[in-house]
N, C-alpha and C positions, 0 to 999 in steps of 0.2 A: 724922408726923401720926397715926400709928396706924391708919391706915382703909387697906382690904385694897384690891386694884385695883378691885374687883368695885365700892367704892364712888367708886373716881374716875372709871369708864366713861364718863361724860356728856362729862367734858372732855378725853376722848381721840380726835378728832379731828386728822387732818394738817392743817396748818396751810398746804398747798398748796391740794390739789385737796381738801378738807375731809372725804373720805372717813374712817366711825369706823377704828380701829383694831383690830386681831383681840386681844385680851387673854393674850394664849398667848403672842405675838410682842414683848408691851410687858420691857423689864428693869429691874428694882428695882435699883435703882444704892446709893440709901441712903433713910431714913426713919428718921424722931423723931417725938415729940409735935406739934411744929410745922409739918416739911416732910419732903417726900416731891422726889427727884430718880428720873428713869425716863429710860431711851434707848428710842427709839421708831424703827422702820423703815417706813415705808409701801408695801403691798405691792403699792401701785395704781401709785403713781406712782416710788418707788423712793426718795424722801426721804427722811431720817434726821433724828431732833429730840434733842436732850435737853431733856427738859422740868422746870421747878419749878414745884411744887405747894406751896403757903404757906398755913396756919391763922392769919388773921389775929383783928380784934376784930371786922372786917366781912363775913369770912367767909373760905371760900376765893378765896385766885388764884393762877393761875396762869400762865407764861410762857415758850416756847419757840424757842428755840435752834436753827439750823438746824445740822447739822454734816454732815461726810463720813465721819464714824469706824463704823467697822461696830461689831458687837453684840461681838464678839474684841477688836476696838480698845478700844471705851469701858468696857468690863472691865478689863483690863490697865492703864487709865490712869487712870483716874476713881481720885482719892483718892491718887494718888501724889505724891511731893512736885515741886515745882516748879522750873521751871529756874532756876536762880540767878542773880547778877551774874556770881561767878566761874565759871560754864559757859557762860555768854554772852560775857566778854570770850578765854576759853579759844578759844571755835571762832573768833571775829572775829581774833586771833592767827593763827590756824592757815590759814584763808582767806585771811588777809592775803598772809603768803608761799607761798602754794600758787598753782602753773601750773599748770593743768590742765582739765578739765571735771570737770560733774559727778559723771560715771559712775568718776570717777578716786577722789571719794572715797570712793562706798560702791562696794564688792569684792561678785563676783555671789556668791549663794548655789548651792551645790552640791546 
């Protein structure tokens, strides 16, 4: 969208307890001419959003996304490629003959 945070403030509100958002805490995930994607934390209530920001013919809009991924998380993932058929039928294989619990599949970190 080209427009800096400073001018989307109005529509940065948590979408829980409606409190604005601190602009320091909001992360620019990506941005065009068109749209703008931001992960948001709220530091009132503890929510997490990702939100899209869209340049339409009628203006902007916007619309947000509840998630649990922290501001590390939506970094890390946001824009990575996605799980595939054959990574999906890979683990349903894998689970299939697996006995065990959960903890059996992922090994603790040291």
């Amino acid at each position: 969208m080209g427009h800096s945070l400073e001018n989307l403030k109005p529509l940065l509100r948590c979408p829980v307890c409606q409190k604005k958002y601190d602009p320091g805490k909001v992360v620019l995930l990506s941005e065009d001419d068109r749209k703008t994607v931001l992960h948001i934390a709220c530091e009132s209530c503890g929510i997490s959003s990702l939100v899209f920001v869209s340049l339409g013919k009628m203006g902007a809009a916007s619309f947000g996304l509840l998630t649990d991924l922290s501001r590390e998380e939506v970094r890390k993932f946001y824009g990575s490629e996605p799980v595939s058929t054959d990574d999906t039928l890979s683990a349903h294989r894998f689970l299939k003959g697996f006995h065990g619990g959960a903890r059996d599949c992922f090994p603790e970190k040291h």
